[in-house]
C-alpha positions in Angstrom: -7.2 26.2 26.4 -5.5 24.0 23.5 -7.9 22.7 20.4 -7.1 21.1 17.6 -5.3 22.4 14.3 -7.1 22.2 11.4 -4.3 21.9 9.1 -2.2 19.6 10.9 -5.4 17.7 11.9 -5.8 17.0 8.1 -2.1 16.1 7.3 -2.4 13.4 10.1 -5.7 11.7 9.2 -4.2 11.6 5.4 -0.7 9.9 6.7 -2.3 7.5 9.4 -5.2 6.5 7.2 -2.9 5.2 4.9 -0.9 3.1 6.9 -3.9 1.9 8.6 -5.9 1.3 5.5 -3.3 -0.4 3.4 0.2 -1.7 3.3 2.1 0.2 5.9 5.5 -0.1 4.0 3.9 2.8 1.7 3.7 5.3 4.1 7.2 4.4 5.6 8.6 7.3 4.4 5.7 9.6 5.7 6.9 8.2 9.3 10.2 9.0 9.0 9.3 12.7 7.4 7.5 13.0 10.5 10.3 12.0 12.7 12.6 14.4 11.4 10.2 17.3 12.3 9.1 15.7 15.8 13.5 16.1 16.4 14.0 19.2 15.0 11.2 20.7 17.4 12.4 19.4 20.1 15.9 20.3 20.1 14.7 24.0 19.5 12.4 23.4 22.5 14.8 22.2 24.7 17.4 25.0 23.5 14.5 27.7 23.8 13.7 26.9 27.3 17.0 26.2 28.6 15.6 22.9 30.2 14.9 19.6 29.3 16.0 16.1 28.3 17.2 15.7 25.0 18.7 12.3 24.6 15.4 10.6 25.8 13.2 12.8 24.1 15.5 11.8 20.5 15.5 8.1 21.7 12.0 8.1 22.3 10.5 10.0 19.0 10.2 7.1 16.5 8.0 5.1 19.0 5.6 7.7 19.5 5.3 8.5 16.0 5.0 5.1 15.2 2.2 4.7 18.0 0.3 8.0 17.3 0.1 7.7 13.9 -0.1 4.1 13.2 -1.8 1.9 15.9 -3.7 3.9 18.5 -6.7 5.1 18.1 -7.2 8.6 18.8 -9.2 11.9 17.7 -7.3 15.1 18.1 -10.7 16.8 17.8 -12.2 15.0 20.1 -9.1 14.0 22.7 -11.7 12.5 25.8 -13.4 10.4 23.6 -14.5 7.7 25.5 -13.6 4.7 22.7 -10.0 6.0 22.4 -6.9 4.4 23.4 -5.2 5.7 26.1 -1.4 5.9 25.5 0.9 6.8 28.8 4.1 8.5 29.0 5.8 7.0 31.8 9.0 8.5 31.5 7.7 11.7 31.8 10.5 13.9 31.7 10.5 13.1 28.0 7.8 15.1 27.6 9.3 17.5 25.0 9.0 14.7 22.7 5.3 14.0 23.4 4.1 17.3 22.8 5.9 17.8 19.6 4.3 14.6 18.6 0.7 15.6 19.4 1.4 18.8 18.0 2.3 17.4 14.8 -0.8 14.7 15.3 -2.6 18.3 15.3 -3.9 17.9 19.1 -3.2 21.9 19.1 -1.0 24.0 16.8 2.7 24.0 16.4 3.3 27.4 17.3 2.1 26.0 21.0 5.5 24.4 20.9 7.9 27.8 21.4 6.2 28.3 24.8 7.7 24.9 26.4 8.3 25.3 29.7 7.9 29.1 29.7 5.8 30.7 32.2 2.3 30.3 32.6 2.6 27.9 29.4 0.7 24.8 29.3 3.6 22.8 28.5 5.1 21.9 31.6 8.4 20.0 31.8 6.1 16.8 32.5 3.0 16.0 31.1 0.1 17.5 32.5 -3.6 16.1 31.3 -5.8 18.8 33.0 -3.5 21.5 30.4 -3.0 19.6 27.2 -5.2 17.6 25.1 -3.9 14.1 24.3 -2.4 13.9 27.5 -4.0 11.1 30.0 -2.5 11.2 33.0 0.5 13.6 34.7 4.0 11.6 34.9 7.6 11.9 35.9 7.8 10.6 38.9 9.2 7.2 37.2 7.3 4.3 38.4 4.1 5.4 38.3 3.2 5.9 34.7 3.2 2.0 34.1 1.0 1.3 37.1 -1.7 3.6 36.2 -2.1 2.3 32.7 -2.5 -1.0 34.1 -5.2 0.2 36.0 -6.7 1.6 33.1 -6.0 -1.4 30.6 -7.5 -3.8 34.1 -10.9 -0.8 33.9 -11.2 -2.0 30.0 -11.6 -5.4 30.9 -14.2 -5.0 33.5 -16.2 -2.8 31.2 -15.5 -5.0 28.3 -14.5 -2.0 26.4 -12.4 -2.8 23.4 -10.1 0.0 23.3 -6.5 -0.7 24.5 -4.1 0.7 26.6 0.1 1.6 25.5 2.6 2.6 28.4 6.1 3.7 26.9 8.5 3.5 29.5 12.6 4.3 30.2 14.7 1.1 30.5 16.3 3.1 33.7 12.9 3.6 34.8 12.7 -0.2 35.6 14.8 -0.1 38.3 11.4 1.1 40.0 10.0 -1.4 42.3 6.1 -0.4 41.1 7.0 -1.9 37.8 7.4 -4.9 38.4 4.5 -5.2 41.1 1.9 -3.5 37.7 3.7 -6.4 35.3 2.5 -9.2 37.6 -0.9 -7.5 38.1 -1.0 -7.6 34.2 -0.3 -11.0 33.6 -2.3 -12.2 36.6 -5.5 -10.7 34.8 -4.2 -11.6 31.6 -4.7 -8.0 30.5 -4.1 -8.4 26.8 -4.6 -5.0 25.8 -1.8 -3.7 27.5 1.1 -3.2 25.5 3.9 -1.8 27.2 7.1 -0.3 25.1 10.6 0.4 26.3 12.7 2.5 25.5 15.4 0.6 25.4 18.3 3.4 25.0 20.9 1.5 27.9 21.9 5.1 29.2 20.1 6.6 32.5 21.2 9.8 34.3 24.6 9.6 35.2 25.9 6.5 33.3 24.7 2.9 31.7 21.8 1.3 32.9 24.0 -2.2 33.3 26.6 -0.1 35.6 23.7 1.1 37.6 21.7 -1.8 38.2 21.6 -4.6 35.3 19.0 -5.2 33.7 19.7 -7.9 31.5 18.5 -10.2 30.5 15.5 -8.1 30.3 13.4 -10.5 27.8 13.5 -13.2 30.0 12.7 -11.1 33.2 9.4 -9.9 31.1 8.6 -13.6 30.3 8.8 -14.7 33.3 6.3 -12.3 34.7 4.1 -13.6 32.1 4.5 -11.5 29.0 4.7 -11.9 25.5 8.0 -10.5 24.6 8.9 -8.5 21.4 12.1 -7.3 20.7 12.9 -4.4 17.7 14.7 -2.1 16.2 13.4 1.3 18.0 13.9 3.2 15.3 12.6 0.9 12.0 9.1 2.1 11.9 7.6 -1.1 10.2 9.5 -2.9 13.0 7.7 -0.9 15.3 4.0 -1.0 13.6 4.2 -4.5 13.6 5.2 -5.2 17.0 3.0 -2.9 18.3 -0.1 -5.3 17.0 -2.5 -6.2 19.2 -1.3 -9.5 21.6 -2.4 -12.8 20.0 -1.5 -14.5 22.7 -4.1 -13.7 26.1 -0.9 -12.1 27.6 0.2 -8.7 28.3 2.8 -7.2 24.8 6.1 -6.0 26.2 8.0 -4.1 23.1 11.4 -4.4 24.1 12.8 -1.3 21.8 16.6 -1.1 21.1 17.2 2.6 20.7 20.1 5.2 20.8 20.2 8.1 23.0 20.1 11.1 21.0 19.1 9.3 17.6 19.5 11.7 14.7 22.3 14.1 16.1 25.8 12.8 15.7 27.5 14.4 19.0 24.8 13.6 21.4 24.1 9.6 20.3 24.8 7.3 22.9 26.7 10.3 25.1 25.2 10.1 29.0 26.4 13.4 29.0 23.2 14.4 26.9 20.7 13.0 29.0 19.8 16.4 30.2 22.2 18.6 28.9 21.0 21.5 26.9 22.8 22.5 23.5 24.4 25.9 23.2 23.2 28.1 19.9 26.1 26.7 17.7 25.5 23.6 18.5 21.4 23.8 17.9 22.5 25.3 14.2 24.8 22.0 14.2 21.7 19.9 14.7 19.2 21.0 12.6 21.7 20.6 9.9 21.9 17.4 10.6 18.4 16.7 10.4 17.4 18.1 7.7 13.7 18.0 6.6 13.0 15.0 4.4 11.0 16.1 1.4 
């Protein structure tokens, strides 16, 4: 059974209180310190256990820092609490990413991270909630993430329970039917505290998303299911805290995140190649140069 780290419990409560308590541009730098160390995990993950999907999982990290440590609200020590925000993974197979986040977040210790995939380990290539805390519901079959946090966002709403509900999903992930039928069940009940994110990288196995099946324009697709539409910079933190803000408007949020595939490592960013390709020893020592620690 996973439980909580003490140490990396504390470090987490000092960096997200700040940016919660104050002027988030502070703790800016604390994000992107955190970043750093959410990539360098998971590229020595990925390489460990000779699986995985790197170019999502680097696309995806500054969302769910941004999210974990500066809008939901979570306990590591207590990860059922019943006032807590649920957050959904969609795109599952990104999982790598997720648990080096809730590592960091202190949801269970670090060292938990050299056992990804391995047998018996609790860190399955998907995210699996019955094995590791922080985790609310399995994913990776896309589609279904998105629907389930709808249900969960539309259970809120009948309860009158203020917590809220974030889905992050793949922007090759919409090519799922289920989507679109959970984005007009959001904005038929006017489920405000739904905020869904994507992970806007325009690369999906195999090639662009706009050769597969175009997307665009995606905005107006989302506003004409009856969403509130914000569009960011995926990997500017303070872009992302502030679009991440509670909806204003009775509507469903949609984060519309414009992100590179592979962020941080110079021969995998925007390269389709890298959506599941798995970096040989030289070129893990290549990477982790690259992202070096931020002090």
């Amino acid at each position: 059974m996973l439980t909580a780290d003490p140490l990396r419990l504390t470090e987490y409560r000092e960096v997200s209180g700040r940016i919660r308590a104050g002027d988030p541009r502070d703790a800016v730098a604390e994000l992107e310190r955190v970043s750093v160390q959410v990539r360098r995990s998971i590229v020595q993950m990925i390489s460990r256990a000779g699986l995985g999907h790197v170019g999502g999982d680097l696309s995806v990290t500054d969302i769910l820092v941004a999210c974990f440590y500066g809008v939901l609200s979570v306990d590591p020590e207590r990860p059922r609490w019943e006032g807590r925000d649920r957050f959904v993974l969609s795109k599952g197979h990104c999982a790598a990413a997720l648990y080096s986040t809730l590592a960091h977040c202190g949801f269970f210790p670090t060292a938990e991270l050299e056992t990804f995939m391995a047998p018996l380990s609790a860190l399955n290539g998907h995210p699996n909630k019955i094995k590791v805390p922080g985790v609310e519901t399995n994913t990776g079959a896309l589609g279904h993430g998105f629907p389930v946090a709808t249900g969960c966002a539309l259970g809120a709403e009948l309860d009158g329970a203020p917590w809220r509900t974030v889905v992050v999903l793949g922007d090759g992930e919409l090519q799922e039917g289920s989507n679109w039928e959970a984005a007009m069940t959001a904005s038929h009940y006017g489920l405000s505290s739904l905020t869904a994110v994507v992970d806007r990288n325009r690369l999906q196995q195999g090639a662009r998303t706009e050769e597969t099946k175009t997307l665009e324009p995606l905005a107006d697709k989302w506003r004409s299911f009856g969403w509130e539409v914000r569009e960011v910079d995926g990997h500017d933190h303070l872009a992302l805290l502030g679009a991440l803000e509670r909806s204003t408007s009775g509507k469903p949020v949609v984060v519309i995140a414009n992100t590179v595939k592979g962020k941080g490592v110079s021969f995998m960013e925007d390269r389709v190649e890298w959506h599941h390709k798995v970096p040989s020893p030289e070129q893990v020592e290549a990477a982790l140069a690259e992202l070096e620690p931020v002090r």
